[in-house]
KOLRO-171397 format. One record per atom (N, C-alpha, C, O): x, y, z; atom name. Coordinates in steps of 0.2 Angstrom, whole numbers. Last residue first. Layout:
BEGIN
     px     py     pz  atom
      X      Y      Z    CA
...
// end
This chain:
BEGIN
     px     py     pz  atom
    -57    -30     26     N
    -60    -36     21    CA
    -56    -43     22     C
    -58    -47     18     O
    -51    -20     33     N
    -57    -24     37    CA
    -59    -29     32     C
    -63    -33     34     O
    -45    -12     24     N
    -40    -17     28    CA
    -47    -21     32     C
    -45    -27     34     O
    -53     -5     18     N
    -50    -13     15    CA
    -46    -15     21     C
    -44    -21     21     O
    -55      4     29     N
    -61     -1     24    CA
    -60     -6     21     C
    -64    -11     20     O
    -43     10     29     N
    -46      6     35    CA
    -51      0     32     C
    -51     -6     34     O
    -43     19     15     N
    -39     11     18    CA
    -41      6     25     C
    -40      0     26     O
    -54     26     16     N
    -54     21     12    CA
    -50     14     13     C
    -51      8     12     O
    -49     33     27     N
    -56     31     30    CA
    -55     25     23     C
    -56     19     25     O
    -38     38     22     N
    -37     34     27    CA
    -42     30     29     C
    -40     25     32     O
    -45     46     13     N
    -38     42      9    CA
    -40     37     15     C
    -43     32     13     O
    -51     56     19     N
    -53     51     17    CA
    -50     45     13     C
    -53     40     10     O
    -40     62     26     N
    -44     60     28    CA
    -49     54     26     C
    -50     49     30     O
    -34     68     14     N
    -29     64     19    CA
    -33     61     22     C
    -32     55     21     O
    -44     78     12     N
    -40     72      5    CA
    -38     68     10     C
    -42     63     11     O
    -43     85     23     N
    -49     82     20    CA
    -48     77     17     C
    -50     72     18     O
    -28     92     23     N
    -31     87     26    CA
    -39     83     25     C
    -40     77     28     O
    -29     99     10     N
    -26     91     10    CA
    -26     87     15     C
    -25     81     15     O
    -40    107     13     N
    -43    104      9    CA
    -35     97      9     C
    -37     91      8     O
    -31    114     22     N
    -39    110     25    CA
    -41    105     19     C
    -45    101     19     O
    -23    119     15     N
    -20    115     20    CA
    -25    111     23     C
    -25    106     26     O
    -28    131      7     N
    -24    124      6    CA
    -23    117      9     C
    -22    112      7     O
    -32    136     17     N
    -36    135     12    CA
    -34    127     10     C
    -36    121     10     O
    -21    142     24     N
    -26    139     26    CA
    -31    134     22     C
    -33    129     24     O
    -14    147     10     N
    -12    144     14    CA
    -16    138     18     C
    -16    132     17     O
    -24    157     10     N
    -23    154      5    CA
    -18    148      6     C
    -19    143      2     O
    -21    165     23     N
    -28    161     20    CA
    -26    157     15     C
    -28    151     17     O
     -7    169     19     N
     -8    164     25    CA
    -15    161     23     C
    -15    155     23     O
     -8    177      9     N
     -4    171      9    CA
     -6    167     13     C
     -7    161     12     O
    -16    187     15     N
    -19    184     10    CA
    -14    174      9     C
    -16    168      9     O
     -7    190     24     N
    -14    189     28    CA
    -16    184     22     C
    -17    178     23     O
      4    197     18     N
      6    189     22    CA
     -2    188     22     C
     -3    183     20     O
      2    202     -2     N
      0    204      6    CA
      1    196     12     C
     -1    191     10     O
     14    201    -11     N
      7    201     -9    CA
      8    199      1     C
     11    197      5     O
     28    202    -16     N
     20    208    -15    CA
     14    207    -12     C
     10    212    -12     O
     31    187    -21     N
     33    195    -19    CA
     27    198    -17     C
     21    195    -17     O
     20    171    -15     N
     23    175    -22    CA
     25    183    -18     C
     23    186    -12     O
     23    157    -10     N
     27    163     -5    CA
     27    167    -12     C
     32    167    -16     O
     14    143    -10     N
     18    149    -10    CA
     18    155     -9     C
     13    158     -7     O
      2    134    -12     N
      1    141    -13    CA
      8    145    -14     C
      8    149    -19     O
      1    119    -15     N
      8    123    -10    CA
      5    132    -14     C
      7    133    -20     O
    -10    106    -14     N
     -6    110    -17    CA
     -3    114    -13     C
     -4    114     -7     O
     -7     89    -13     N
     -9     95    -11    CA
     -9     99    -12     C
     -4     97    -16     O
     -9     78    -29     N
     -2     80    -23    CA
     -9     88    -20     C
    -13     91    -24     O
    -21     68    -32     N
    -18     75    -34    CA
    -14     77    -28     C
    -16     76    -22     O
    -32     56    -29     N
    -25     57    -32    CA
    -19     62    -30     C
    -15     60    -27     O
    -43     64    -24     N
    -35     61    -18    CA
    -33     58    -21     C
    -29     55    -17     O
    -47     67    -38     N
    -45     72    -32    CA
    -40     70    -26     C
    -35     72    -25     O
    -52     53    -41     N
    -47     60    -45    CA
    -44     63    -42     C
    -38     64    -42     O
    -52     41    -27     N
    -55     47    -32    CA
    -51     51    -35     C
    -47     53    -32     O
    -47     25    -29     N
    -47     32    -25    CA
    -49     36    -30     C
    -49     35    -36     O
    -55      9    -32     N
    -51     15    -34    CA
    -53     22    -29     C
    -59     23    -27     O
    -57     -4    -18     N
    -59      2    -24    CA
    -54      7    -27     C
    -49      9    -23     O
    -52    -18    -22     N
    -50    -12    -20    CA
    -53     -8    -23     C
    -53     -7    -29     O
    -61    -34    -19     N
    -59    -27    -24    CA
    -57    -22    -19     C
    -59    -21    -14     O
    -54    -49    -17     N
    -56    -45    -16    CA
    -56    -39    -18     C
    -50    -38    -20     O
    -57    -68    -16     N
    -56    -61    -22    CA
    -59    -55    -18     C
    -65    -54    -17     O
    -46    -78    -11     N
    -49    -72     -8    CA
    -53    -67    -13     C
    -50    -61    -14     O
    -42    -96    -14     N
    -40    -88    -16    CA
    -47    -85    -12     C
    -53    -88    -10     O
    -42   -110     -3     N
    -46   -106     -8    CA
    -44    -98     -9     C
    -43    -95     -4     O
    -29   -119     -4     N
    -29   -114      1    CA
    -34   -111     -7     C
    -32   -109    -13     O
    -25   -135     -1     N
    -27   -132     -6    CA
    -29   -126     -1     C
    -31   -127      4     O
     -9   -144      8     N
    -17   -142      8    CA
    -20   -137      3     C
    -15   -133      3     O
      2   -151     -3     N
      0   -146      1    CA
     -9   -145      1     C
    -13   -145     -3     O
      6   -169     -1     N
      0   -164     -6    CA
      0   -156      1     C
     -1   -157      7     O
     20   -181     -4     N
     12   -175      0    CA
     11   -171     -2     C
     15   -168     -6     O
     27   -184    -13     N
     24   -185    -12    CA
     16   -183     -9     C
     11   -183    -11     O
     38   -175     -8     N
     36   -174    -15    CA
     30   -178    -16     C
     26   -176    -21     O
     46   -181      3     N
     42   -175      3    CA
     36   -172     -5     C
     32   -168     -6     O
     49   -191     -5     N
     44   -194     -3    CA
     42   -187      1     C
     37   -187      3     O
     62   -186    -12     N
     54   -191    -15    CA
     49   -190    -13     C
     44   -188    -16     O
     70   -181     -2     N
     66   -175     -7    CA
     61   -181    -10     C
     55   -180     -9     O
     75   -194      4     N
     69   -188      9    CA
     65   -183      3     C
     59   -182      3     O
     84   -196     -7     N
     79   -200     -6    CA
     73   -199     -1     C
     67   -201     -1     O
     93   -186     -6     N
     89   -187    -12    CA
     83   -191    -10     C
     77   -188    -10     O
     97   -188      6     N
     94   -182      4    CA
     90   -183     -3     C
     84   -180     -3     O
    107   -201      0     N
    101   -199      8    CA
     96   -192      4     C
     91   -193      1     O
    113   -197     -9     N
    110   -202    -12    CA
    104   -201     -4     C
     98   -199     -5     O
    122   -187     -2     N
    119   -185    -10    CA
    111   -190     -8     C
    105   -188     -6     O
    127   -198      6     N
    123   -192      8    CA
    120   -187      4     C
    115   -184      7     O
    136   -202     -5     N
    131   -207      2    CA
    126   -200      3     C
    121   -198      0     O
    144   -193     -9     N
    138   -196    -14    CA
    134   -201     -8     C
    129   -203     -9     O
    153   -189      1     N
    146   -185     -3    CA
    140   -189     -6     C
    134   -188     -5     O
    158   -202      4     N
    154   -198      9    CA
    150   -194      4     C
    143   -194      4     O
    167   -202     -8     N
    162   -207     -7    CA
    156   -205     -2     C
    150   -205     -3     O
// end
């Protein structure tokens, strides 16, 4: 008997919550630009090929490594931009 009293309570609080109107909240339209082809593309890893010389390894390594901080760079410069929207 206790449940159904207390059934019967709750129930009758859920109504009249159902009655108010949540306030109307305008959507945001906002565009994300797409990232470019290139700061898609994973960094690339030159490796460690036999025989060749470490100086060239190491350049090519350099090489590599400036162009995925660049990528990385402007990845971040485009996320900052959306997050300010």
């Amino acid at each position: 008997m206790a449940v159904f009293l207390a059934m019967m309570m709750l129930g009758g609080c859920g109504a009249s919550e159902s009655e108010r109107q949540a306030p109307l909240v305008e959507p945001i339209k906002i565009v994300i630009p797409r990232l470019l082809p290139a700061d898609k593309k994973h960094c690339s890893d030159p490796g460690v090929p036999v025989g060749v010389d470490a100086r060239e390894i190491l350049a090519d390594t350099r090489v590599a490594l400036a162009d995925c901080t660049q990528k990385h760079q402007r990845v971040v410069r485009q996320y900052r931009a959306v997050e300010k929207l």
